[in-house]
N, C-alpha and C positions, 0 to 999 in steps of 0.2 A: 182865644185861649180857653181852655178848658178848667174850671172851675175847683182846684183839686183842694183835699182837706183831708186829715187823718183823726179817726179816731188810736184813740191811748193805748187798746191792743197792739198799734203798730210798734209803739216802744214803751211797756207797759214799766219796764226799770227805769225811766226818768221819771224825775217828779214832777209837780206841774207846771213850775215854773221854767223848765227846761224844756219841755215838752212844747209849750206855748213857743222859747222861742225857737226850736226848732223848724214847727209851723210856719212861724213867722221866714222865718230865713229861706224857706223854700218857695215860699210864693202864695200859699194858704188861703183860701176864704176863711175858714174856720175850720174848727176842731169838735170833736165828742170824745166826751171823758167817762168813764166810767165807775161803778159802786160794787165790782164782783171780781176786786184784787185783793190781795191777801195784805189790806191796810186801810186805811179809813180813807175816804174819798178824800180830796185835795190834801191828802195828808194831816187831817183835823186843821186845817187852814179856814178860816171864814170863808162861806164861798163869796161875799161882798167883795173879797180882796180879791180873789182870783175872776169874778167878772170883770173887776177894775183892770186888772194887769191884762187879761186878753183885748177889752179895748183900746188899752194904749198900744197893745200891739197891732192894732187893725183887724183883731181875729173876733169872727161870732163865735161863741156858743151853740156850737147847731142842735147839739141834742145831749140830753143825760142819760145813761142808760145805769140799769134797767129795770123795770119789773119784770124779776122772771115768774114763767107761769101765770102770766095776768090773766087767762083763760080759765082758771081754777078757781075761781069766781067765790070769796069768801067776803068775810067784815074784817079777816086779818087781813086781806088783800085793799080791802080799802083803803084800812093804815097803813100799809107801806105802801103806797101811791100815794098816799095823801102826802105823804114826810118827805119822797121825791119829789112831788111838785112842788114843795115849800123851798127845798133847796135849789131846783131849778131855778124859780122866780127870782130867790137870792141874789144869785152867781149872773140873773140874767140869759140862763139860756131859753131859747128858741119852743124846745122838745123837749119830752120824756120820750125815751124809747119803750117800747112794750114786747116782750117777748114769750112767745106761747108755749107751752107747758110740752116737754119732749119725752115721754115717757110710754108711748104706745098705748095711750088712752085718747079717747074722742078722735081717732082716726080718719072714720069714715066723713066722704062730706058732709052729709048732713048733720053729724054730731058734729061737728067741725063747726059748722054753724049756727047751732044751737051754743055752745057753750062759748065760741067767740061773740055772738050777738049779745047775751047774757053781760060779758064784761065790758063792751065796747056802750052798753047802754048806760049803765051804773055809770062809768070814768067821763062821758060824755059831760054833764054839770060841771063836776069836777074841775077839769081842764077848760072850763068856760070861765068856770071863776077867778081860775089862775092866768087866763089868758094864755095859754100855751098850747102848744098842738103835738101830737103825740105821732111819731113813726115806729109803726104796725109791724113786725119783720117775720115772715111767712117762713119756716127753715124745713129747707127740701129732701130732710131725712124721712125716712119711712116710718118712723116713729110717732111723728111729731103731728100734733092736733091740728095744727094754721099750715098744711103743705101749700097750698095753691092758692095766685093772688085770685083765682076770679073768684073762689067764698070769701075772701076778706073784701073785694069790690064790693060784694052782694051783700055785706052786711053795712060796711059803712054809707052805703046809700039804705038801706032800712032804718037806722038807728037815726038818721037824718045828720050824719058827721062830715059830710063834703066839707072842707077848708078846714077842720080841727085836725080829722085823722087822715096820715098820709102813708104810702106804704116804701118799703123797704125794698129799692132792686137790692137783694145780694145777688152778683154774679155767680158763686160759688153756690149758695141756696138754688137759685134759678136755673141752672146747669143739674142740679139733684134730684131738681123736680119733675125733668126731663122738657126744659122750655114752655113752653106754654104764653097765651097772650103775654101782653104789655101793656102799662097803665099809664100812659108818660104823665095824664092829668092829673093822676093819684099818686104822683111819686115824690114823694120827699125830697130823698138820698139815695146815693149808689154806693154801694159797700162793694169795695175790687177787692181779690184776693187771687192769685194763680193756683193752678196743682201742676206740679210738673211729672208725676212719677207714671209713668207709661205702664209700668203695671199693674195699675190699681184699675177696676173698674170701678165703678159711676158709684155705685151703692155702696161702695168700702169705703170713698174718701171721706174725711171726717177733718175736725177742724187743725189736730198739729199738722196736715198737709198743705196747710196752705200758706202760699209764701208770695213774694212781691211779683207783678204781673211780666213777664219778659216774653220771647221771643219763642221761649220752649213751653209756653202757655195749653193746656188740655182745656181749658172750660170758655174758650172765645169771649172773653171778655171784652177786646175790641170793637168787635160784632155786637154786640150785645150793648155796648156804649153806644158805637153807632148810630144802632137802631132807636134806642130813646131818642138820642139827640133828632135825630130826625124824623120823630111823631112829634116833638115839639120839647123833649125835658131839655132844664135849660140850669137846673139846679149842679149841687155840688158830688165831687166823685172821692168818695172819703177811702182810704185804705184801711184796710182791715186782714191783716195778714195774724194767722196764730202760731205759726212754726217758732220752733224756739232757736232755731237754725237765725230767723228775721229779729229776735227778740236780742239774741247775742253779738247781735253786728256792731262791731267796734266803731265804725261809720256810717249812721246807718243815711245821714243825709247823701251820701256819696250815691249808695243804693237807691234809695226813693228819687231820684233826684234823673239816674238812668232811668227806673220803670217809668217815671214820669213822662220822659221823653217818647218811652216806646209805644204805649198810648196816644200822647198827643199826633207824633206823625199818624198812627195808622186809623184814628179817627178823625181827626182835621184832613185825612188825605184826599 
């Protein structure tokens, strides 16, 4: 069986208590929640309570997201990672996510890796202290500082980060990027998402495009699962859909529940 887990983009209008059992009701490893909704993370809930409630429900914490722009390498940047990983530790999760700065600055690769080595050095202590490991997530716009996992390879073996820091399949990112190697040993998490619209091309699609994974799929997500699984990842396949088309689903387990299936046959096939 395939390993599957949603982060909180999937149904960002439940709270987290319904969210969890959602999760839970679908088969879940776990779940990632997130701090970049227009309302306080667990809802100003203790996150002690909400790590307690996901393990009665059999669900990890896989990841907290996020720092965005953690590549933007400041002392305000240290306190707000710092105050994410205190709530992580809380709640009990796993991760912090870290998310690179998308703005058409540090572009090229080698500023790419200049200003990612830079942050991934600093948060390295950090996340040692808290005992947590951090997923790195590369996003395959043209804009954006961390496009390609092989600079983020090349740095977390510099920085000496093997087992803390781990990277981000996004299927959606990795399709953007226009494919490129595979890390199965450095991968965290898989982040699914489909695009379905035939007339977009590649450089247009952007995130309200992206919807739960089916049959009328553009960015071969199956493939792309596939292919991990059989370098050796063995980790979890989180959904990550941002249409508001997926946000508005009056059911949405009915939904994830088909995509689920259509995954599992054609990568178990």
């Amino acid at each position: 069986m395939l390993p599957f887990a949603l982060n909180h983009m999937t149904t960002p209008n439940l709270g987290w208590r319904a969210f969890l059992d959602l999760a839970q009701s679908l088969g879940c490893v776990g779940v990632e929640f997130r701090n970049d909704f227009n309302k306080p993370l667990f809802g100003g809930t203790d996150p002690a309570e909400v790590g307690a409630a996901a393990r009665a429900a059999g669900l990890r914490i896989l990841a907290l997201a996020e720092v965005k722009m953690f590549n933007d390498w400041s002392e305000a940047k240290r306190a707000e990672a710092d105050a994410l990983m205190k709530i992580a530790k809380a709640c009990g999760a796993e991760a912090i996510s870290l998310i690179p700065r998308n703005d058409n600055v540090a572009t090229d690769r080698a500023e790419s890796r200049r200003v990612t080595e830079i942050a991934l050095r600093e948060l390295l202590p950090m996340l040692q202290s808290y005992g947590l490991k951090a997923m790195v997530e590369p996003l395959g716009f043209e804009v954006c500082s961390l496009r390609y996992k092989d600079v983020l390879a090349e740095v977390i073996t510099a920085v000496g980060g093997t087992g803390t820091y781990f990277i981000v399949h996004d299927t959606f990112h990795h399709a953007l990027a226009g494919g490129g190697p595979i890390y199965p040993e450095l991968t965290g998490i898989v982040h699914v998402s489909g695009v379905v619209d035939a007339q977009l091309y590649v450089n247009d699609m952007r995130d309200p495009h992206r919807v739960l994974v089916d049959a009328d799929d553009l960015l071969g997500n199956v493939a792309q699962i596939r292919a991990l699984r059989r370098a050796g990842y063995k980790g979890a396949v989180s959904y990550e859909p941002f249409a508001k088309s997926v946000h508005d689903l009056a059911q949405p387990k009915v939904a994830l529940e088909a995509s689920m299936q259509f995954i599992r046959a054609g990568v178990l096939a």
